[in-house]
MIVO-843713 format. One line per 2 residues: number of its first residue (from 1); their letters; for each residue x, y, z of N, C-alpha, C, O, CB. Coordinates in pm, 1 decimal. Glycine has a CB too. Layout:
N
NUM = A = X,Y,Z,X,Y,Z,X,Y,Z,X,Y,Z,X,Y,Z; ...
//
This chain:
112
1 = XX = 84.2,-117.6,0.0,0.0,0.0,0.0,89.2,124.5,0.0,180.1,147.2,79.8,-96.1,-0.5,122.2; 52.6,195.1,-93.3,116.6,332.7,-80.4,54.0,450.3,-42.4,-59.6,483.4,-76.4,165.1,366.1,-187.7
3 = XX = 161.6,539.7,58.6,65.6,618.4,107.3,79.9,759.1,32.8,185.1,810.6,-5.4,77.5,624.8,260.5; -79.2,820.8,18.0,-123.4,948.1,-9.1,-21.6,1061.9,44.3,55.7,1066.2,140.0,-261.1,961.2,51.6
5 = XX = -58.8,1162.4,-70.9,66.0,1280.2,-56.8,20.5,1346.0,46.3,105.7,1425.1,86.8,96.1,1390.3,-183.7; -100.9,1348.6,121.9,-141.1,1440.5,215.2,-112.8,1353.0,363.0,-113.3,1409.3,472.5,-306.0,1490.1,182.9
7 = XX = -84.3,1183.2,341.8,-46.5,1102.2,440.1,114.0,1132.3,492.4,158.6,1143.0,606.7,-70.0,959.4,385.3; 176.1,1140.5,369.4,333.2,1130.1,402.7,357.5,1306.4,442.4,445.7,1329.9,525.0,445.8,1060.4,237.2
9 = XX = 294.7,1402.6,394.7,298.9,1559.0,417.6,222.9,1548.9,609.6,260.3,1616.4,705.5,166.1,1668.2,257.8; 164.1,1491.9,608.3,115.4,1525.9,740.7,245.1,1429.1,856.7,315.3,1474.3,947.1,-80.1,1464.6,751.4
11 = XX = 235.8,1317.4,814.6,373.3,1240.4,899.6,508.9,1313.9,929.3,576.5,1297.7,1030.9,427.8,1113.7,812.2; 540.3,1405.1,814.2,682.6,1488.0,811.8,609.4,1603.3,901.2,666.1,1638.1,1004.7,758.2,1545.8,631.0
13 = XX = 493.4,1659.9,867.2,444.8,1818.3,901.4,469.2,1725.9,1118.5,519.8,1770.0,1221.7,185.1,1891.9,799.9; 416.3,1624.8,1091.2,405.5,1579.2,1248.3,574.3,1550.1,1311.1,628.7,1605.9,1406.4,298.1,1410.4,1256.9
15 = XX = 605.1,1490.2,1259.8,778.1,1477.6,1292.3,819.0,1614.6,1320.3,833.6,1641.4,1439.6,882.3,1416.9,1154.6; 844.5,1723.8,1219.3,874.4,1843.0,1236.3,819.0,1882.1,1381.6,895.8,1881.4,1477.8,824.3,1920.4,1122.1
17 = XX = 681.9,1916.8,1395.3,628.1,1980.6,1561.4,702.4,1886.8,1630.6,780.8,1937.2,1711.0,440.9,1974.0,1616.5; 702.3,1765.3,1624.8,799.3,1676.6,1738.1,872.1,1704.2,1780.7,874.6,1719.3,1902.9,855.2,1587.2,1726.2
19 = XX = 1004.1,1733.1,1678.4,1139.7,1843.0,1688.5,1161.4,1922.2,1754.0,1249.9,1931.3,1839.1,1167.8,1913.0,1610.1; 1033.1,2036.9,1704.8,1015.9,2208.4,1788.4,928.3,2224.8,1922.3,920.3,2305.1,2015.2,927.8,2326.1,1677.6
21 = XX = 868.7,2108.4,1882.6,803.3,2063.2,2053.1,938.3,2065.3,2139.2,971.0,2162.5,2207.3,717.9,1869.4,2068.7; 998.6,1970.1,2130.6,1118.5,1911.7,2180.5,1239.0,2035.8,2241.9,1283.9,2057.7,2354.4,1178.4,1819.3,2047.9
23 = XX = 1262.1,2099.3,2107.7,1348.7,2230.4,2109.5,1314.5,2305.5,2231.7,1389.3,2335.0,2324.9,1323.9,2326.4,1980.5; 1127.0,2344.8,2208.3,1077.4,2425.8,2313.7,1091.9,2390.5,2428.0,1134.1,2472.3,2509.8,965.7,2449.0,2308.3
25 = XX = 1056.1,2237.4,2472.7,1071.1,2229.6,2576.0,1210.9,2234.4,2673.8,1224.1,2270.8,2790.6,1011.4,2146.9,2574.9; 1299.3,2187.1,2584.9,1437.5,2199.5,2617.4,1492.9,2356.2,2640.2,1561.3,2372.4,2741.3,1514.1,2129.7,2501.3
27 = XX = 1476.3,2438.1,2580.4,1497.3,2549.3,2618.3,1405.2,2655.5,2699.4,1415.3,2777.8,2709.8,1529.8,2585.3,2523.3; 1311.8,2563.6,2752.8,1205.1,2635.9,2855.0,1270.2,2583.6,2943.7,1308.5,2667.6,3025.1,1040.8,2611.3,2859.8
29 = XX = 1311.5,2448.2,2974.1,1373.0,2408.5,3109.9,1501.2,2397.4,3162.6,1552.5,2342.8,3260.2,1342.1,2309.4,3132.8; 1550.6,2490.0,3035.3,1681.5,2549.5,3089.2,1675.6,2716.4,3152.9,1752.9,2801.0,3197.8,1789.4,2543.4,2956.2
31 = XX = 1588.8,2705.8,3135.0,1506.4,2875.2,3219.2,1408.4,2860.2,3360.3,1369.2,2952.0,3432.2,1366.0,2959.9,3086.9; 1385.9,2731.7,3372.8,1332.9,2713.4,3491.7,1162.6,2661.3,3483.7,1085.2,2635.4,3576.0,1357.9,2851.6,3565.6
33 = XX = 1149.7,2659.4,3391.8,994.6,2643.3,3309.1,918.4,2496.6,3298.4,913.7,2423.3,3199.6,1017.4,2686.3,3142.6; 865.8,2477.7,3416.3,833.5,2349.9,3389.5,707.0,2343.5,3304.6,594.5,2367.2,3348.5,821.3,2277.1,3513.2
35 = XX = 737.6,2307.1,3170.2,556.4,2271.7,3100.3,597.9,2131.9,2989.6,700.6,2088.8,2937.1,465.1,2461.1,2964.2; 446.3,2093.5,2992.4,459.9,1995.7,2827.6,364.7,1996.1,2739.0,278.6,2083.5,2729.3,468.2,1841.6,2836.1
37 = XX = 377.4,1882.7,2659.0,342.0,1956.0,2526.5,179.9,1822.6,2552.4,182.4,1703.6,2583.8,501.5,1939.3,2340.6; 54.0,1920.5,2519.5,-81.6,1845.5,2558.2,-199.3,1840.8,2443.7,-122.9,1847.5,2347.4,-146.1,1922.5,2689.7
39 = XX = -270.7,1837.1,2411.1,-338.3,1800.2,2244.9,-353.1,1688.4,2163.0,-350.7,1567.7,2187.3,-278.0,1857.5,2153.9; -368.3,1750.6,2065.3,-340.7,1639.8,1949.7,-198.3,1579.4,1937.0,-185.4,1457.5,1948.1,-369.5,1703.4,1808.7
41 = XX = -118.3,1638.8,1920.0,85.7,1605.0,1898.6,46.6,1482.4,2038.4,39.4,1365.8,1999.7,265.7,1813.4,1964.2; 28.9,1499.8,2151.4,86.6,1429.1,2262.4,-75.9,1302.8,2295.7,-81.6,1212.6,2379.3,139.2,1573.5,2416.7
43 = XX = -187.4,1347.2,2192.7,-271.5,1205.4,2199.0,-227.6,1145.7,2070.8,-314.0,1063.2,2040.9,-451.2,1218.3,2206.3; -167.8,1147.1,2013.0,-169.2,1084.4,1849.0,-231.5,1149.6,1745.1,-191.7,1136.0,1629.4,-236.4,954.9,1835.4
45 = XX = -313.4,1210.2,1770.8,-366.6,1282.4,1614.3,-343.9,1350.4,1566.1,-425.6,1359.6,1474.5,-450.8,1322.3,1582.1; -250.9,1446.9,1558.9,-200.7,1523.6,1498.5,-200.3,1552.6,1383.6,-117.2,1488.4,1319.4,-131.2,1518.0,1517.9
47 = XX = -299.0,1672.7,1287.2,-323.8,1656.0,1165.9,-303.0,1767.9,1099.5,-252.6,1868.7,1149.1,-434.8,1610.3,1147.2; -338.4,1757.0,991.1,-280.5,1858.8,866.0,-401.9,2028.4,903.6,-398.6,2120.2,821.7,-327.9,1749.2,645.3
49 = XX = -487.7,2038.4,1022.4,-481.9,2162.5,1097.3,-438.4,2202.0,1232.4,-452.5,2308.6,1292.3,-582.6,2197.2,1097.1; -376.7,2080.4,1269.6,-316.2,2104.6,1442.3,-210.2,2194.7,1466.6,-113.2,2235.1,1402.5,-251.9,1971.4,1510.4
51 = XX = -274.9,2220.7,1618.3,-139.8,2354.4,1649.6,-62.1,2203.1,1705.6,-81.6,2083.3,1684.7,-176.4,2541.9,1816.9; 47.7,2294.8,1797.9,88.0,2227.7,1907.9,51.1,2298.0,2014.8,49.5,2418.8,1991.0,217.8,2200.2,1910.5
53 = XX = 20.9,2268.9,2123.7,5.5,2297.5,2266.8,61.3,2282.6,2375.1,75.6,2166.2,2412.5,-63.8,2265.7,2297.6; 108.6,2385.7,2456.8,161.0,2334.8,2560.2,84.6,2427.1,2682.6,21.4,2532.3,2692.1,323.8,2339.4,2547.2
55 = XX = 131.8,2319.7,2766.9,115.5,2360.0,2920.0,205.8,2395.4,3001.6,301.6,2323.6,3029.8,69.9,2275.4,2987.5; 183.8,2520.9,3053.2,332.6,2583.5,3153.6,247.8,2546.2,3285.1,146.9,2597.6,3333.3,393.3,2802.8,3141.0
57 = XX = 342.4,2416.2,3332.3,269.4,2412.6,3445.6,331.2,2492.8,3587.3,278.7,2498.2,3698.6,250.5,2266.2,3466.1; 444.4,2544.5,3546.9,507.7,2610.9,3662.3,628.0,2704.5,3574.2,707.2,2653.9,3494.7,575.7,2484.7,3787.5
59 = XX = 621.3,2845.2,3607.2,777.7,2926.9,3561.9,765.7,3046.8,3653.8,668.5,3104.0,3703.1,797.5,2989.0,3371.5; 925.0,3070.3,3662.0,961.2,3199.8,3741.4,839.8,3318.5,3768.5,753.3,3278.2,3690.7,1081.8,3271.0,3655.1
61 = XX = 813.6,3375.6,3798.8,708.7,3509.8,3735.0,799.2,3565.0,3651.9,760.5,3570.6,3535.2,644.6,3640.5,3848.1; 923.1,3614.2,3676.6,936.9,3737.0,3532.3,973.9,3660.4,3413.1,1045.8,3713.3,3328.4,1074.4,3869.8,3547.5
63 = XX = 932.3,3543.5,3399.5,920.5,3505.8,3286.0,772.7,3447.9,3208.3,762.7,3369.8,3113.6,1014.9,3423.4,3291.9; 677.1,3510.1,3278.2,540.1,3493.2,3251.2,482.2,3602.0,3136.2,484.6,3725.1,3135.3,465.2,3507.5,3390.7
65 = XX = 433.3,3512.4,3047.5,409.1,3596.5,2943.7,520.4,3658.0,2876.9,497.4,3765.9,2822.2,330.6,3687.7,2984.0; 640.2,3609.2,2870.4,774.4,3610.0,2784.2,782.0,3473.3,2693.6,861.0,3458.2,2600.5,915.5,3617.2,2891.0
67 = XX = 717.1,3408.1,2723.3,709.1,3274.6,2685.3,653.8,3246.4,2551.0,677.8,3148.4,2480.5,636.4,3208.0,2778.0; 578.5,3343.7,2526.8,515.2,3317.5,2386.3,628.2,3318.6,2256.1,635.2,3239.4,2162.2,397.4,3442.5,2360.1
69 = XX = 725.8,3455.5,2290.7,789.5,3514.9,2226.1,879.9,3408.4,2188.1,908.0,3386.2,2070.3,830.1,3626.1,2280.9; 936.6,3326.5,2308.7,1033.3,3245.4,2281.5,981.2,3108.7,2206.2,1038.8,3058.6,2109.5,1102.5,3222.5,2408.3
71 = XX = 882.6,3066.4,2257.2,820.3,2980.6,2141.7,770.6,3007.7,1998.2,755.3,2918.7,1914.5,721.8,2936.0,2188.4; 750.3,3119.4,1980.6,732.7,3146.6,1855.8,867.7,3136.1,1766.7,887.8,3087.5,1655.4,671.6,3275.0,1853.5
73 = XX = 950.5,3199.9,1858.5,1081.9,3210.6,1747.1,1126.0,3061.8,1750.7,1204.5,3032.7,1660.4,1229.1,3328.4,1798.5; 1088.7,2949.6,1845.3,1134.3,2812.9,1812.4,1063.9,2719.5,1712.9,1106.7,2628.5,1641.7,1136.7,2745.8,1928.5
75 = XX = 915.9,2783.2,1735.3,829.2,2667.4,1656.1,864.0,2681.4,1505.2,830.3,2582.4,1440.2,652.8,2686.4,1676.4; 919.2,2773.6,1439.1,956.3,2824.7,1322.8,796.3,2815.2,1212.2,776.7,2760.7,1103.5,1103.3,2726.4,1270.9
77 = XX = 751.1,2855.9,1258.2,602.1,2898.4,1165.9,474.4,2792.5,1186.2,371.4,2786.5,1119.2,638.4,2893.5,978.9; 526.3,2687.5,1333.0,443.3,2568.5,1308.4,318.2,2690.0,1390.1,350.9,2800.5,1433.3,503.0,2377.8,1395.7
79 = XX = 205.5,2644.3,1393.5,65.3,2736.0,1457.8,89.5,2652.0,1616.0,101.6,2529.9,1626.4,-143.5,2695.3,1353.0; 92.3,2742.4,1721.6,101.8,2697.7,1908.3,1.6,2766.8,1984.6,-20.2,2888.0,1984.3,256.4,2748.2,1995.3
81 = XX = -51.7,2685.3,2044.2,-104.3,2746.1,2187.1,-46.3,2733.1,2306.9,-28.2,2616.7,2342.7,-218.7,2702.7,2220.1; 7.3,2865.1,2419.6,76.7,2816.1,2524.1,-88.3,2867.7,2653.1,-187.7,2940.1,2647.2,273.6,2913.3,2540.1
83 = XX = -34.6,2789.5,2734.8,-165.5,2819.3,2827.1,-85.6,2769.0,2949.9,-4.8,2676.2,2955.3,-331.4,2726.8,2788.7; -132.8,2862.2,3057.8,-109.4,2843.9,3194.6,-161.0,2787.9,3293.9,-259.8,2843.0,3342.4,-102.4,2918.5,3231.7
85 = XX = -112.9,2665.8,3353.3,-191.3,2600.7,3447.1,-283.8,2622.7,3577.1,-361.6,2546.7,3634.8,-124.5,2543.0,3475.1; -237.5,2782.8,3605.8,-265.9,2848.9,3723.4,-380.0,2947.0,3686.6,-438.2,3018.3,3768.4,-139.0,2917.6,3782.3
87 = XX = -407.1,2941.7,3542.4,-521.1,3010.7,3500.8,-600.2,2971.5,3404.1,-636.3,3023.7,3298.6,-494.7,3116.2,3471.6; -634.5,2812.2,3486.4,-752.7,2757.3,3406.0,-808.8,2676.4,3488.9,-753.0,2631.2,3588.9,-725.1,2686.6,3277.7
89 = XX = -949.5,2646.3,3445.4,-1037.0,2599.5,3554.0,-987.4,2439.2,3595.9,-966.6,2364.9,3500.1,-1203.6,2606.7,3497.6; -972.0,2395.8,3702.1,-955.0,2247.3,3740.7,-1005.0,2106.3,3619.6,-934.0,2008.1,3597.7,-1055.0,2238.4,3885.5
91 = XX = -1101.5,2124.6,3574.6,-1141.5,2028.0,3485.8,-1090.0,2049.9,3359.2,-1056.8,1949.5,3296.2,-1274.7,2017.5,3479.8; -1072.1,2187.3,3294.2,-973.8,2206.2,3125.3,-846.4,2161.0,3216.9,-844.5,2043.1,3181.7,-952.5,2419.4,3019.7
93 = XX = -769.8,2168.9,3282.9,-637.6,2111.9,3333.5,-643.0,1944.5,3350.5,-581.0,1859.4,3286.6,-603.1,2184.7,3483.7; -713.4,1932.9,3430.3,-762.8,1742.9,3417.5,-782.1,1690.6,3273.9,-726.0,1587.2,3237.6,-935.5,1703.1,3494.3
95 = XX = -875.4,1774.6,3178.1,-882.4,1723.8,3043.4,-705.6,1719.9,2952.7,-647.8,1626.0,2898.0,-1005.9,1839.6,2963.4; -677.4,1820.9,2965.7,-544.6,1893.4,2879.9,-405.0,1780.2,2964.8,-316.5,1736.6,2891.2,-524.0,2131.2,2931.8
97 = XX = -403.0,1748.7,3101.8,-325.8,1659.7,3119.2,-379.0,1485.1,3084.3,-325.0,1380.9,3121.3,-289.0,1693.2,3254.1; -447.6,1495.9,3038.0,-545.5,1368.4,3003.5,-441.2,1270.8,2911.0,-430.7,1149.5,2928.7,-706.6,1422.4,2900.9
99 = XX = -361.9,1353.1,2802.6,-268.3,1289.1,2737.5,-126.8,1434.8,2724.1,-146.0,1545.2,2673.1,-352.0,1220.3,2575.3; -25.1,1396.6,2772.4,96.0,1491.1,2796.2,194.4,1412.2,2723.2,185.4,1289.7,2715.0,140.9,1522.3,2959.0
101 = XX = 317.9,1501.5,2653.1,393.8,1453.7,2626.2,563.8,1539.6,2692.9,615.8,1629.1,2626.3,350.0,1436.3,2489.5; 601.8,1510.1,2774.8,727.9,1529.1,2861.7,811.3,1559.8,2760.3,777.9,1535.8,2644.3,781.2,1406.6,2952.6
103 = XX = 960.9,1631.5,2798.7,1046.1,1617.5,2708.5,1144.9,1509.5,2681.8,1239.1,1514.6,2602.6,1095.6,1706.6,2717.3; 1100.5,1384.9,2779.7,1152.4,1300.0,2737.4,1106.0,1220.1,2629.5,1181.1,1163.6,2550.1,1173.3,1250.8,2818.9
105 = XX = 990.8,1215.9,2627.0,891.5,1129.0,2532.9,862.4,1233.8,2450.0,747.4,1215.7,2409.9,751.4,1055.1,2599.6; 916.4,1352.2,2395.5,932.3,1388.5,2291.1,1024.4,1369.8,2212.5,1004.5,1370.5,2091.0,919.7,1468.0,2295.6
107 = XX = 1189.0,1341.5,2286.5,1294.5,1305.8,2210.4,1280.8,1139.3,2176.5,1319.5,1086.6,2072.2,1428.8,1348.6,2290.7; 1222.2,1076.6,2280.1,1244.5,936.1,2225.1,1092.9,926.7,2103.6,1065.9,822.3,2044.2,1242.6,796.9,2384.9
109 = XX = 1046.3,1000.7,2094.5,921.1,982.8,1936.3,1010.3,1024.9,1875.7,1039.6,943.7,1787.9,756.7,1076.4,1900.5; 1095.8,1142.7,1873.0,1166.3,1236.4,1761.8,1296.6,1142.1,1717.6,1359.7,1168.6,1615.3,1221.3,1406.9,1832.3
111 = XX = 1330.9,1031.0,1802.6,1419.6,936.3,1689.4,1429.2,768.2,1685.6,1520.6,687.2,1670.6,1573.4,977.7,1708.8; 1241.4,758.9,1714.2,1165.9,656.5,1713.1,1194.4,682.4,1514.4,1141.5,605.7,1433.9,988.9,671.9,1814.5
//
């Protein structure tokens, strides 16, 4: 079976966020930033309209709301949502940690 150009474009488009998932998280937690990456990328579905998402579940304050900036310049044009754990209701946090992906289990998908 061979796969469709929009199959193998979405597998690379998904590998790629893997990467910059990865990047992000690595250079958030060299700043003190504990978050991961929650959605589609970290349940499996990840498709040809998904952002990536993450969750800051804990960072410095003066680095609150600096965070976007730095993910933007990492994701390199992929579409992100960052969202804060301390300002969302108990049950979107229960749902959104429902499936997480750590930065460890982002590098071991990224050279799975």
């Amino acid at each position: 079976m061979v796969a469709s150009t929009a199959q193998i474009s979405t597998s690379r488009r998904e590998k790629m966020a893997l990467s910059k998932a990865a990047q992000v998280l690595e250079a958030l937690k060299g700043r003190g930033v504990d978050a991961v990456v929650t959605g589609s990328l970290a349940a499996g579905n990840f498709g040809p309209g998904s952002d990536v998402d993450f969750l800051v579940r804990s960072c410095p304050w003066h680095l609150k709301y600096k965070i976007e900036s730095l993910v933007e310049d990492l994701m390199d044009g992929i579409h992100f949502d960052v969202a804060y754990r301390e300002e969302l209701p108990p049950r979107i946090v229960s749902r959104m940690e429902g499936a997480v992906l750590t930065l460890a289990e982002l590098t071991d998908r990224v050279h799975a």
